[in-house]
C-alpha positions as CSV (number, residue, x, y, z in Angstrom):
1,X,17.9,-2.0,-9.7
2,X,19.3,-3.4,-12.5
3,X,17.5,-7.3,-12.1
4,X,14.9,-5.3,-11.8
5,X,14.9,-3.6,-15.0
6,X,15.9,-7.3,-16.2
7,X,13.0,-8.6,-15.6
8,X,10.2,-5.6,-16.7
9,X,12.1,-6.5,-20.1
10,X,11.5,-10.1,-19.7
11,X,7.4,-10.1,-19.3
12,X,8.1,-6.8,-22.2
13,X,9.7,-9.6,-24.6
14,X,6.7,-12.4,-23.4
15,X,4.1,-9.9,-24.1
16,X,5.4,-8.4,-27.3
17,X,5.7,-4.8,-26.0
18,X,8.4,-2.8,-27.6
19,X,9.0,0.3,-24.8
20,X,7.9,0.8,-21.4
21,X,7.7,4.3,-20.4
22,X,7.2,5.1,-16.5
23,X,6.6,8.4,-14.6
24,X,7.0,9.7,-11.7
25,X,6.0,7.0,-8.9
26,X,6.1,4.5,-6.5
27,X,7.0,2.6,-10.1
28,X,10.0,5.2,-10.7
29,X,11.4,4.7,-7.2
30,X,11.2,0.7,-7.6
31,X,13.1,0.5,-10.9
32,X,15.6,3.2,-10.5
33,X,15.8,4.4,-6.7
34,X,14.6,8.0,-7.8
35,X,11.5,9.5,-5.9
36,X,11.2,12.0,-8.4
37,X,8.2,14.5,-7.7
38,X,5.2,14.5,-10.1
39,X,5.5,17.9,-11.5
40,X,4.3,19.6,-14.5
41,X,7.4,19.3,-16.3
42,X,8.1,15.7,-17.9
43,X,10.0,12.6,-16.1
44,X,10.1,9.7,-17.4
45,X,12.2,6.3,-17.6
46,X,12.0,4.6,-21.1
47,X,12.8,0.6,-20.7
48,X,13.5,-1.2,-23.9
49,X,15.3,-4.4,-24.9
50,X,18.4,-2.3,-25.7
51,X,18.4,-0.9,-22.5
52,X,17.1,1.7,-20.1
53,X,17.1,6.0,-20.2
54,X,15.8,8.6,-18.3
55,X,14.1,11.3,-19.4
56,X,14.3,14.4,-16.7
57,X,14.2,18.5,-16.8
58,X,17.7,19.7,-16.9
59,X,17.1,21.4,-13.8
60,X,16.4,18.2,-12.4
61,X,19.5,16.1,-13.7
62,X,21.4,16.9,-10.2
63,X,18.7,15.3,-8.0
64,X,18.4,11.7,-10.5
65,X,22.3,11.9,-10.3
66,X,22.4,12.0,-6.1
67,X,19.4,9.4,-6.0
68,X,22.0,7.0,-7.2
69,X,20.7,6.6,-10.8
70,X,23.7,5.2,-13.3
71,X,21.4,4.3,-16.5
72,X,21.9,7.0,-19.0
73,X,20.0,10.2,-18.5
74,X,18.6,12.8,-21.1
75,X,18.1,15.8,-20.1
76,X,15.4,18.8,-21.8
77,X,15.8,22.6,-21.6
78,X,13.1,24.6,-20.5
79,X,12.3,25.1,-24.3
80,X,12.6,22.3,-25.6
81,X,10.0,19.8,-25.7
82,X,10.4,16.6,-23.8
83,X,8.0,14.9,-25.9
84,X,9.7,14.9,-28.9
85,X,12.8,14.0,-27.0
86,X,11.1,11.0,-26.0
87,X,9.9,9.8,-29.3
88,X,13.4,10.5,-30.9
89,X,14.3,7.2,-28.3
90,X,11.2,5.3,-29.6
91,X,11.6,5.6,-33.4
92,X,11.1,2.3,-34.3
93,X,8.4,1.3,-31.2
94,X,5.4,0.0,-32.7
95,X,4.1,-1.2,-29.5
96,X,4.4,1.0,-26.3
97,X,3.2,0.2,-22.6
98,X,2.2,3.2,-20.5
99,X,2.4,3.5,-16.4
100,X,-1.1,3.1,-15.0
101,X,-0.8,5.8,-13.4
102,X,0.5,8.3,-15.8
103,X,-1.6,12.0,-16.0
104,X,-3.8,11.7,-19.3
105,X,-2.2,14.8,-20.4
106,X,1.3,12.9,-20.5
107,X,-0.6,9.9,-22.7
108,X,-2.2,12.5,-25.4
109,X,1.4,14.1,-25.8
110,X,3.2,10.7,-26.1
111,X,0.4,9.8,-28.6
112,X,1.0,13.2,-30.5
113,X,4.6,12.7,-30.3
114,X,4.9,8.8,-31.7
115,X,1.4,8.9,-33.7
116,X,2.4,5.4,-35.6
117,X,2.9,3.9,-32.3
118,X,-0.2,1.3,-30.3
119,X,-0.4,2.2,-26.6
120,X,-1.4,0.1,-24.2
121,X,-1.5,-0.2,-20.2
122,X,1.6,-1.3,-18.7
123,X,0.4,-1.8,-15.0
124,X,0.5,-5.6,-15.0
125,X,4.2,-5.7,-15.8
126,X,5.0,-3.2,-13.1
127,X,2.2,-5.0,-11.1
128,X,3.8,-8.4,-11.4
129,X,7.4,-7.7,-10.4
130,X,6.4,-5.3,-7.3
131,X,4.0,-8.4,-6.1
132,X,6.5,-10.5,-5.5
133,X,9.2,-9.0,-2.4
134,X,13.0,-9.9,-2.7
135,X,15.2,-10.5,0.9
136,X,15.8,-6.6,0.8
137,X,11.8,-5.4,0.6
138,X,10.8,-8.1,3.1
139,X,13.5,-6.6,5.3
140,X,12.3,-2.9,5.0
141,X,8.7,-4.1,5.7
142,X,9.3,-6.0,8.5
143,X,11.2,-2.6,9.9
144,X,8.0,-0.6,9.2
145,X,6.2,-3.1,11.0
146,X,8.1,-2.9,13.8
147,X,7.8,0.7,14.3
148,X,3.9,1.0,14.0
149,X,3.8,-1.5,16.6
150,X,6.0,0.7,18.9
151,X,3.1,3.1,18.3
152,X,0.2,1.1,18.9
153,X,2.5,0.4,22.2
154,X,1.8,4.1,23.3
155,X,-1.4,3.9,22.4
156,X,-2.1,4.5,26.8
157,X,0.3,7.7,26.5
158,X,-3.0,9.4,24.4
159,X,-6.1,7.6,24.4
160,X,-8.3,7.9,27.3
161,X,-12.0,9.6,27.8
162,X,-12.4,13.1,27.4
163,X,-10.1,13.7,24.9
164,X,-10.8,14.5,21.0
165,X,-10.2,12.1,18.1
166,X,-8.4,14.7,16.5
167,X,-5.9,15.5,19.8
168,X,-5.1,11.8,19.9
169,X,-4.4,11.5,16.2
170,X,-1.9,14.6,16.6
171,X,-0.3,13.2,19.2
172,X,-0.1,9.4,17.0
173,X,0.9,11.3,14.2
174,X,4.5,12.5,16.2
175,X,4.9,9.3,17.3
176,X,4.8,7.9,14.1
177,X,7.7,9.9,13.2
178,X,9.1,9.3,16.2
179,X,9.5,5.4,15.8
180,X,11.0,5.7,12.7
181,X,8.8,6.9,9.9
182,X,9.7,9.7,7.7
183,X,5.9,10.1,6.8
184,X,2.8,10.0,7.9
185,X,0.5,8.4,5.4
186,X,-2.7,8.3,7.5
187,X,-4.4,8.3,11.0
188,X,-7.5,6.9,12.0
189,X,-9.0,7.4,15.4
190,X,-12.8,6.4,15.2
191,X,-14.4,6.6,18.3
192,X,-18.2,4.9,19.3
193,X,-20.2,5.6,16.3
194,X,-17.3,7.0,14.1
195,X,-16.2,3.0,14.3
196,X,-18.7,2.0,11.8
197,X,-16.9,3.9,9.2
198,X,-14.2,2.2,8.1
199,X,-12.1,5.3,6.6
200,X,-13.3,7.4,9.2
201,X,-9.9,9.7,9.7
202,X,-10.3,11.7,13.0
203,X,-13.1,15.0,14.1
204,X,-13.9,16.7,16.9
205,X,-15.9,13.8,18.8
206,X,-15.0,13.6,22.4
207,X,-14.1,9.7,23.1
208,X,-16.5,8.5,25.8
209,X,-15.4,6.1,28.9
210,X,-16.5,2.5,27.6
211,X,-16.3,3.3,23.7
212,X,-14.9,1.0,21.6
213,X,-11.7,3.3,19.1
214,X,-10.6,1.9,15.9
215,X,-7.3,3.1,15.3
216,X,-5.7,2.2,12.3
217,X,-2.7,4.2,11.6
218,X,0.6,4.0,8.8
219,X,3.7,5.5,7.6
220,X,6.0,4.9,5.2
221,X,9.9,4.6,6.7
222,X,13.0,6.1,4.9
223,X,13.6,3.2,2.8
224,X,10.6,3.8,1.0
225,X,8.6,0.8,3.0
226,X,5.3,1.2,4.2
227,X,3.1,0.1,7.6
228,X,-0.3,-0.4,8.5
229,X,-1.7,-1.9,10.9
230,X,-5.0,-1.5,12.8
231,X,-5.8,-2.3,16.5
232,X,-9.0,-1.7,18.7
233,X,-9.2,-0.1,22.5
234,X,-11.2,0.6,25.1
235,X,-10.7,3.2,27.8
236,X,-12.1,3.9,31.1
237,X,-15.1,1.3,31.3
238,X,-16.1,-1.3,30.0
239,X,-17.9,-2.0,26.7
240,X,-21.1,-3.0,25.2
241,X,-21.5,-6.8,26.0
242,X,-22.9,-7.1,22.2
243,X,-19.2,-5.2,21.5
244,X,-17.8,-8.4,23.2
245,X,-19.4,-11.1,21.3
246,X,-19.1,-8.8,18.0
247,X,-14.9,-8.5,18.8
248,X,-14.9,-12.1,19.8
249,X,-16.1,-13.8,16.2
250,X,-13.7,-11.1,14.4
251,X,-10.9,-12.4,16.3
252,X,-11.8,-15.7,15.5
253,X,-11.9,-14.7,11.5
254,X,-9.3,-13.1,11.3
255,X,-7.2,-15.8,13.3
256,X,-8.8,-18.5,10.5
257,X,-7.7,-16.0,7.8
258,X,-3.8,-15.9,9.4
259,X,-3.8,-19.7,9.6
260,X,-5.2,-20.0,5.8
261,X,-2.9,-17.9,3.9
262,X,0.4,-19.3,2.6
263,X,2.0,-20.1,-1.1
264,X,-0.5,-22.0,-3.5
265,X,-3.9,-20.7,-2.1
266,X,-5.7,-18.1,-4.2
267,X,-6.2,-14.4,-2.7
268,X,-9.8,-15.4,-2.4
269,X,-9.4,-18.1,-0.5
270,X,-8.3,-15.9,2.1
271,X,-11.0,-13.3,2.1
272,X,-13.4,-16.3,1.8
273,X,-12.1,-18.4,5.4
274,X,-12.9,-15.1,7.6
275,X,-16.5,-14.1,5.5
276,X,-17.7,-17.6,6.3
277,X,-16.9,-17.2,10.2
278,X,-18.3,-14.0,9.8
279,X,-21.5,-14.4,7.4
280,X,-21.9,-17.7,10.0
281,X,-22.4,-15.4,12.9
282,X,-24.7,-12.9,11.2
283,X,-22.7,-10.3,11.0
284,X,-22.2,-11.1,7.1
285,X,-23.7,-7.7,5.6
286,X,-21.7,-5.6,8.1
287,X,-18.5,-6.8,6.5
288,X,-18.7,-4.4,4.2
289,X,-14.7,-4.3,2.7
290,X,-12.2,-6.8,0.7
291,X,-10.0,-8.6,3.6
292,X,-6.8,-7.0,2.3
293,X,-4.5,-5.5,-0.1
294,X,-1.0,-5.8,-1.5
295,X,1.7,-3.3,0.1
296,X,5.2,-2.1,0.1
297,X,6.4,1.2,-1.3
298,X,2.3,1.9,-1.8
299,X,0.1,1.6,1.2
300,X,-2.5,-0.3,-1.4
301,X,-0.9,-2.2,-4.3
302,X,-1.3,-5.6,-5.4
303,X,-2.2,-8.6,-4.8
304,X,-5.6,-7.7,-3.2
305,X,-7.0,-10.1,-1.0
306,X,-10.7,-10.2,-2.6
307,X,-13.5,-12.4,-3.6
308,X,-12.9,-12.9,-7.7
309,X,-9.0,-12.9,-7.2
310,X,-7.7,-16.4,-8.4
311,X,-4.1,-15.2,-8.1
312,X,-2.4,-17.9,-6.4
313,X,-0.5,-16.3,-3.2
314,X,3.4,-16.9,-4.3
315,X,6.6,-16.6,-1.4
316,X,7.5,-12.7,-0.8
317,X,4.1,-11.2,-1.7
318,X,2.6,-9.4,0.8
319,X,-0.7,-8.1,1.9
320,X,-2.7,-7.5,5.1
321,X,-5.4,-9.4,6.5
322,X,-7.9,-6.9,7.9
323,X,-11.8,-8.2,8.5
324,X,-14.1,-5.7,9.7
325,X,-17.5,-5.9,11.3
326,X,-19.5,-2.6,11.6
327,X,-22.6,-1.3,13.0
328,X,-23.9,1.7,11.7
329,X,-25.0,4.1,14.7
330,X,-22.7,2.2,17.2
331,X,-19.3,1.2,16.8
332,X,-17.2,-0.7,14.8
333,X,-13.6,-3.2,14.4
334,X,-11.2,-4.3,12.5
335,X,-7.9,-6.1,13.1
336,X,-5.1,-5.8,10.6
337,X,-2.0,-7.5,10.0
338,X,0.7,-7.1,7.6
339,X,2.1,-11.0,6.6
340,X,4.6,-11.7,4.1
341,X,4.6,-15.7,2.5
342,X,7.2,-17.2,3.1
343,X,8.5,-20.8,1.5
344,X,5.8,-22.5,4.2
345,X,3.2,-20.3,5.6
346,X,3.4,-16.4,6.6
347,X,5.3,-14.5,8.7
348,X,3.2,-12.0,10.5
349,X,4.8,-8.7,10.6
350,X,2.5,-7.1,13.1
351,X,2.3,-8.1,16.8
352,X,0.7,-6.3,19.2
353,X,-2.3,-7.3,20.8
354,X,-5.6,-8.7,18.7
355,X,-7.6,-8.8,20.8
356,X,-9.1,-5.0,22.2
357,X,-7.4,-3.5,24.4
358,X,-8.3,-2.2,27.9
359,X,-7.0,1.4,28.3
């Protein structure tokens, strides 16, 4: 943790900010290895160039001590305010950077608390060092990866016609724990028309024999790592011929998309390689999402793979690649991968079956 908290004060000192002050988070856990609960009463970790503190109930000071946390911690009574506490550590910040995702009622009582100070977002400096995976991340991803695709294995154990969206989604859910998750973050079983909605979840919808099922399902594992990854079936029948030739042209984008990304292109260019195969096909307007999106102790965080991102892809970020094509009133799909850049190319972190599956 410490390199870590090294370099948030590195792009602190290039950007002139004085104090960083972080709350409870996927930003938390990164720089200190405490998944502290947002709760009404105040955590916080304060990073200056002097060093780092933490800023936690008293109540709390147990937990931060058995998360493994060995910067120094200040605790706050139940009387006390925890404001005040915090400014008494910032009394010479003229310049303070702010989590993201901090609750606005946290930023008004900072801004009561050190009314001298500027405040400013502090996202990008968080943003910027959780981009980039070191040896350790890339490791704990590529674990979570391995374990969706043991579920996406069993997929035959629970989807076949007949059954609900939402019974098959139960029974994915267990296995997600099952394979090694200590979460489920999300399930999504989308049957026939319920395809076409990209964030569908689950209902009630009986799967027919011959429907095309999106199922696009994630976890995050006890290291804190995340996985998603999206695959398509088919059970009992064949499918729609036009389903065919849809799947066939996404397979073929997203395969261009896989073979594109590595160090030095921009996150656009990636997007752009499958939307052209796509758009080329007609099926350009039904294409209706970004390609991908940055993860590892988030599900979404940067970099996202999108049309006006010029970041140039850099070895250890990762993101999936996920094209979709969808038909409102009849079905859709989407095939996701997680990858990771490597020094030359990608490693692909997902690898089950593309193409659709025949249940």
């Amino acid at each position: 943790m410490s390199d870590r908290l090294d370099r948030a004060r590195a792009l602190m000192d290039q950007t002139g900010i004085d104090a960083l002050i972080v709350t409870p988070g996927a930003n938390l856990r990164y720089l200190t290895g405490y998944a502290a609960i947002p709760l009404e009463r105040l955590t916080c970790l304060v990073i200056q160039s002097t060093g780092s503190q933490l800023v936690v109930p008293e109540l709390e000071h147990a937990a931060a001590t058995a998360a493994g946390v060995t910067m120094e911690i200040h605790t706050w009574g139940e009387t006390e305010d925890p404001y005040e506490l915090v400014a008494s550590l910032l009394s010479d910040a003229e310049l303070v950077a702010i989590d993201d995702q901090m609750w606005a009622s946290r930023v008004f009582a900072l801004q009561a608390a050190l009314p001298s100070a500027e405040f400013v977002l502090g996202g990008f400096i968080t943003s910027d060092l959780r981009a980039v995976k070191d040896q350790a991340e890339v490791d704990a991803l590529r674990d979570a990866g391995a374990a969706i695709d043991r579920v996406h294995s069993r997929m035959g154990e629970w989807l076949r016609p007949g059954r609900t969206e939402r019974e098959v989604g139960a029974d994915i859910a267990a296995a997600i724990i099952e394979e090694g998750h200590e979460r489920v973050d999300f399930v999504i079983v989308a049957s026939g028309p319920n395809g076409a909605s990209p964030h569908h979840e689950v209902s009630d919808r009986i799967i027919g024999a011959g429907e095309p099922v999106v199922v696009d399902i994630g976890g995050t594992t006890p290291a804190g790592y995340c996985s998603d990854s999206t695959r398509n079936y088919v059970a009992g029948a064949d499918p729609d011929p036009q389903y065919e030739e849809l799947f066939a042209v996404l397979h073929r984008a997203q395969a261009a998309q896989r073979a594109h990304a590595h160090p030095g292109v921009t996150a656009e260019s990636v997007d752009a390689v499958g939307r052209e195969i796509i758009t080329a096909a007609g099926y350009g307007d039904k294409f209706i999402h970004r390609t991908g999106h940055g993860i590892g102790q988030e599900t979404h965080e940067d970099p996202y793979i999108v049309a006006g991102n010029e970041t140039i892809l850099e070895p250890g970020m990762a993101f999936s690649i996920e094209p979709g094509i969808y038909l409102a009133g009849q079905f859709g799909a989407r095939i996701e991968d997680i990858v990771v850049c490597t020094e030359s190319g990608i490693e692909v972190l997902n690898n089950t079956e593309r193409n659709f599956v025949r249940l």
